[in-house]
C-alpha positions as CSV (number, residue, x, y, z in Angstrom):
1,X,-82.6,57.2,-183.0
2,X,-80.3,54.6,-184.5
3,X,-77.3,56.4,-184.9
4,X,-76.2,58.9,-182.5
5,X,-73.0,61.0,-182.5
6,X,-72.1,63.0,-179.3
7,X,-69.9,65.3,-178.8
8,X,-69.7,66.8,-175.1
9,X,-67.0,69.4,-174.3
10,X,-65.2,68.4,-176.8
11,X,-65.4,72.1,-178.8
12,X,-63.9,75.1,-177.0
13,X,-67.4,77.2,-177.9
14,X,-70.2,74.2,-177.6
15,X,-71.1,72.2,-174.1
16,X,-72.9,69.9,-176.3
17,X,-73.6,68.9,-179.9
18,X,-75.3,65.9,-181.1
19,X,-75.6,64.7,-184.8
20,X,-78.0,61.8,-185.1
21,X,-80.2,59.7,-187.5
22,X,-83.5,58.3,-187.0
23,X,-84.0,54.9,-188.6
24,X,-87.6,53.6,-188.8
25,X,-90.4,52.1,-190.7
26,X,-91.9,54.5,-193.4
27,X,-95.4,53.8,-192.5
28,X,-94.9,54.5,-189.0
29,X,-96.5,58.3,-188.9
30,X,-94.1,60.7,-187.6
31,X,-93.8,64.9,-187.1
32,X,-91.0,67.2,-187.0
33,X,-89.2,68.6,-184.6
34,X,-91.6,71.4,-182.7
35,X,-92.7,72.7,-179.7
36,X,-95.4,70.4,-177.9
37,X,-98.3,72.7,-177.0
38,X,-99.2,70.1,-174.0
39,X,-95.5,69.9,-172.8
40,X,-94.6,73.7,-172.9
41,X,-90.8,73.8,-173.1
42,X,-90.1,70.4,-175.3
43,X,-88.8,70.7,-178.6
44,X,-88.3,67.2,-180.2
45,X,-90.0,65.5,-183.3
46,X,-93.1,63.1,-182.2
47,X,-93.9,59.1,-183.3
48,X,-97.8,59.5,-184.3
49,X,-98.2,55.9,-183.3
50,X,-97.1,55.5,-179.9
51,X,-96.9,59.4,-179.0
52,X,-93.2,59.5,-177.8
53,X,-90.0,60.9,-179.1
54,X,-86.7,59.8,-179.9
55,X,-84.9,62.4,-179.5
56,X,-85.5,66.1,-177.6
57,X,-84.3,69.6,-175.9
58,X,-85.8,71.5,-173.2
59,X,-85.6,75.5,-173.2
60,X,-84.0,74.7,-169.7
61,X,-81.2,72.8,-171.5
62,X,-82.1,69.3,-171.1
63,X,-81.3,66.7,-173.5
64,X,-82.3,62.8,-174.1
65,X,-81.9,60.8,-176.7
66,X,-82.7,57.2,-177.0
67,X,-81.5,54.3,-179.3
68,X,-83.6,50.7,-179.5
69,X,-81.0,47.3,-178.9
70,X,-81.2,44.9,-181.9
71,X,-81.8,41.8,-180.9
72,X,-84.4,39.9,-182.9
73,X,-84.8,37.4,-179.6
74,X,-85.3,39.5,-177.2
75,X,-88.5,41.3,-178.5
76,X,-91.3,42.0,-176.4
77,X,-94.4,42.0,-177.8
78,X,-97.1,44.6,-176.0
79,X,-93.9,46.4,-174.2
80,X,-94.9,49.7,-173.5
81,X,-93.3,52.5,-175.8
82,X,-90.0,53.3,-175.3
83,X,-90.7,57.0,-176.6
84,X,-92.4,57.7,-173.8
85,X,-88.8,57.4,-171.6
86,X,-87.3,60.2,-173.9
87,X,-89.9,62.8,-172.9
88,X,-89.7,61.6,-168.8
89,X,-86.1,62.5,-169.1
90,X,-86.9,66.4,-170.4
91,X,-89.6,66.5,-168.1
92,X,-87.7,65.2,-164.9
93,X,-86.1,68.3,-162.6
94,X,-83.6,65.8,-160.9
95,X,-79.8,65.7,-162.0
96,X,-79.2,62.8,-164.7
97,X,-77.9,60.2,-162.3
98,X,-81.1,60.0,-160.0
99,X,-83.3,60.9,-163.3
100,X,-81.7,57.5,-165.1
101,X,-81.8,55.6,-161.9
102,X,-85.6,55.9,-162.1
103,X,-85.7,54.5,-165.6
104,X,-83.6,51.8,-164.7
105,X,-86.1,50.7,-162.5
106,X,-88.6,50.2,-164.7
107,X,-85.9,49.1,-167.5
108,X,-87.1,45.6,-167.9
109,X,-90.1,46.1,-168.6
110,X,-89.6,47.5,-171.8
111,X,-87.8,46.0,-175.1
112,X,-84.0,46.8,-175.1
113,X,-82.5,50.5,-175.2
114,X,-80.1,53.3,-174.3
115,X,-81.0,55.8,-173.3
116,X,-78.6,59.3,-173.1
117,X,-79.8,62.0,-171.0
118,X,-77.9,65.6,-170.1
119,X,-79.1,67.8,-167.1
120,X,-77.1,71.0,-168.7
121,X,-74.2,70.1,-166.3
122,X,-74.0,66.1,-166.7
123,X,-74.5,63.4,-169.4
124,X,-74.7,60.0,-169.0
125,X,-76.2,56.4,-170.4
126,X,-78.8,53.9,-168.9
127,X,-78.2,50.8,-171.1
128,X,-80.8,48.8,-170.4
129,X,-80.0,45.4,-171.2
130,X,-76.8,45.7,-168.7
131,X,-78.5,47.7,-166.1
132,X,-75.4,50.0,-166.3
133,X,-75.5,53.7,-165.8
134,X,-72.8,55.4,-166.7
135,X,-71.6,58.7,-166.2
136,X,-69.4,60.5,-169.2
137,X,-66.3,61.8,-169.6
138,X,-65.5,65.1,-171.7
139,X,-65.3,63.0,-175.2
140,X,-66.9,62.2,-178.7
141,X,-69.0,59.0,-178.1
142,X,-70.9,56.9,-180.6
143,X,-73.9,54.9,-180.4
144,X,-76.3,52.7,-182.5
145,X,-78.4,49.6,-181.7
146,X,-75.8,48.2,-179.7
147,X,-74.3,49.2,-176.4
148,X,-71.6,52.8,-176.2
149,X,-69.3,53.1,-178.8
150,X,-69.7,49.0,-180.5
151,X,-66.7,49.3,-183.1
152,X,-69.8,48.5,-185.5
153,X,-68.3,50.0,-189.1
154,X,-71.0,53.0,-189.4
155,X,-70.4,53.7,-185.6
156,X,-66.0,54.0,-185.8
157,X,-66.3,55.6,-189.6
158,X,-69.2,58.1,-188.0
159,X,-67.1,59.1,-184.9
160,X,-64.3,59.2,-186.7
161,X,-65.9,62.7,-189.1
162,X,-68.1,64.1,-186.2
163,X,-64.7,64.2,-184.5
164,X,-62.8,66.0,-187.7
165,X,-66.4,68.3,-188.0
166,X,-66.7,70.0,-185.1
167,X,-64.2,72.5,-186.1
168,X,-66.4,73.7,-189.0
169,X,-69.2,74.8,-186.5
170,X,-71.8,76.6,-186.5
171,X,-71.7,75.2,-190.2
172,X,-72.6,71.9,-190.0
173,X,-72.5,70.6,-193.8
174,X,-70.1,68.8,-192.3
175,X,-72.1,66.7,-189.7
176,X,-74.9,66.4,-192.3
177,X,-73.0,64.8,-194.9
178,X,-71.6,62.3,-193.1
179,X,-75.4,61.2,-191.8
180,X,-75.9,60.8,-195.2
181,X,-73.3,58.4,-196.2
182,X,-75.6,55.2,-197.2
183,X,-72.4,53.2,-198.5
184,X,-72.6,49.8,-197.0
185,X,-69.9,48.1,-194.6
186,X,-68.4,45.0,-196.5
187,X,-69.8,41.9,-195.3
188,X,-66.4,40.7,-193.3
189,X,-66.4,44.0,-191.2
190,X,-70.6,43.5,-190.4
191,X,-71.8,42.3,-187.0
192,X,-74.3,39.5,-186.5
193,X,-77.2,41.0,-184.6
194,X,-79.7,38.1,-185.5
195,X,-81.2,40.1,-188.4
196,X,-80.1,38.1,-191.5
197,X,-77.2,39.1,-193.6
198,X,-79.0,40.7,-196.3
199,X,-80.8,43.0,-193.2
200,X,-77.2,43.7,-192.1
201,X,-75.6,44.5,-195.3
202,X,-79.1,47.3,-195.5
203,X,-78.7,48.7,-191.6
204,X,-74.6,48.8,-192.0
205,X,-74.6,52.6,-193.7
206,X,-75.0,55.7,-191.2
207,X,-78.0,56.5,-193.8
208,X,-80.2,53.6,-194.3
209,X,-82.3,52.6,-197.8
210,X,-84.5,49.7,-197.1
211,X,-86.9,48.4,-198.4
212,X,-90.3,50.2,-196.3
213,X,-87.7,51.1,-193.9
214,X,-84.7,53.5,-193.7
215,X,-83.7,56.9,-192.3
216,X,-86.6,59.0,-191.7
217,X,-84.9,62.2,-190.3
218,X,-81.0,63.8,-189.4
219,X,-80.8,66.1,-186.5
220,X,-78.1,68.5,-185.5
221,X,-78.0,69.8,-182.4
222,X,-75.5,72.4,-180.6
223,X,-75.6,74.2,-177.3
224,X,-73.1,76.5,-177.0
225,X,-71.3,77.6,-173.8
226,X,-73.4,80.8,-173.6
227,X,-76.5,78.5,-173.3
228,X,-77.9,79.2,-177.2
229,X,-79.2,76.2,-178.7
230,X,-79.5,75.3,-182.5
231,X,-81.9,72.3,-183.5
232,X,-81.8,72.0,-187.2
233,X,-83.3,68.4,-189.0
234,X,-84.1,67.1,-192.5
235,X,-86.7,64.6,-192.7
236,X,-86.3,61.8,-195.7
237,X,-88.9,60.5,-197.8
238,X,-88.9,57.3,-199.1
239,X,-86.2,57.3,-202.0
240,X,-83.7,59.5,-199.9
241,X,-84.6,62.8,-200.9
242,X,-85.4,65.5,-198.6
243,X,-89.3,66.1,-197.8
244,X,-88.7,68.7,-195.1
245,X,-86.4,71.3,-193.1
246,X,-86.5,73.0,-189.6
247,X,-84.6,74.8,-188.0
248,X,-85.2,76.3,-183.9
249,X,-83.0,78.4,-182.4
250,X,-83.5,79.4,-178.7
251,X,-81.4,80.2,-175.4
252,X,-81.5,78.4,-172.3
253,X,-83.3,80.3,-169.4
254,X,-84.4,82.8,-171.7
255,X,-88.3,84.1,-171.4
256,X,-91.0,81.4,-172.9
257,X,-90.9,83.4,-176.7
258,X,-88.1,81.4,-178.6
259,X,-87.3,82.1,-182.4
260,X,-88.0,79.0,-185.1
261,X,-87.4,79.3,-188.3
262,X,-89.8,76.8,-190.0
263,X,-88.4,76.3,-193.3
264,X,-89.2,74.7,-196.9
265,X,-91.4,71.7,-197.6
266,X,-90.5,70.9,-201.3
């Protein structure tokens, strides 16, 4: 992900609810959020390439989520995928500390991230290039390339409506729309990440338009406090417009059958 809004305790009804974006190259094959047939339990959407996820739930209420750490001079060529650190987190049966503990470990060996992981009782952050793992308050947090809550523009504008959204739930028009705001952050307010100003002036919008890059897919996500879970996402094509919908709904601890509701392709 590249944009990643969190909101945990922070709704009377909902333990948890994410609202994120997935930024990435459009020739970089990708699938929808579904349950993997070789990972029974994983719902998250699956990088074709590499064979990871960015972002997933398990039916036993487990949550990760990862963002990549722009810095253009720090890039490791032949670094193993970071994906693969998503799905270790769902499939780990330790709490989140000692599960993020083990990542850090092996941290440097990959190109810069964060990584968010949730237990169903505990979230908290590896950030990779600081080593840190951090365990979090009740709160709304935001997160992009950079490290937890960066007053980037898209990251402060973004928290600002997830926070004033979460009383519409369950409808999440709300959290959608402001996913999809694409204005750009004037240039005096943008950060210098090493990209180029032109590059920064493309990435500063929650929804990016790029040229052969930009958002690929949105994701809501609630768990509410009786352990149901709602995954809905909209996947983007290449001019903004949307080229797919799903939608799972499931409880946590409930028997292996879930419900999905697998919806239009237009």
């Amino acid at each position: 992900m590249c944009l990643i809004l969190v909101g945990w305790r922070a709704h009377p009804d909902y333990r948890l609810v994410v609202a994120a974006n997935r930024d990435e190259f459009f020739a970089r094959p990708a699938q929808p959020a579904h349950w993997w047939s070789e990972a029974p339990g994983l719902l998250a959407g699956r990088d074709l390439e590499a064979g990871g996820t960015w972002m997933g739930v398990g039916r036993n209420g487990r949550f990760a989520a990862l963002t990549n750490y722009r810095d253009p001079s720090q890039q490791r060529p032949g670094a193993p995928s970071r994906g693969a650190l998503v799905r270790d987190c769902l499939a780990s049966d330790a709490d989140t500390r000692t599960t993020l503990a083990r990542i850090a470990a092996i941290s440097a060996a990959y190109a810069g991230f964060n990584l968010l992981a949730f237990d169903g009782h505990s979230l908290a952050i590896h950030e990779s290039t600081t080593g840190h793992i951090k365990s979090l308050s009740p709160g709304v947090y935001g997160l992009s390339n950079h490290l937890l809550d960066t007053p980037w523009p898209k990251v402060r504008l973004a928290r600002e409506r997830f926070a004033a959204a979460l009383p519409d739930l369950p409808d999440d028009r709300r959290l959608l729309a402001l996913l999809r705001d694409d204005q750009p952050a004037p240039d005096a307010h943008l950060p210098r990440t090493g990209v180029g100003m032109e590059w920064e002036r493309w990435l500063s919008p929650a929804f990016i338009r790029a040229p052969g890059y930009g958002t690929r897919c949105s994701s809501v996500l609630t768990l509410s406090n009786d352990g149901a879970v709602c995954f809905a996402e909209w996947t983007w094509d290449e001019a903004g417009r949307i080229a797919a919908e799903v939608r799972h709904r499931f409880t946590v601890a409930a028997p292996p059958a879930a419900t999905a509701e697998h919806t239009r392709t237009p």
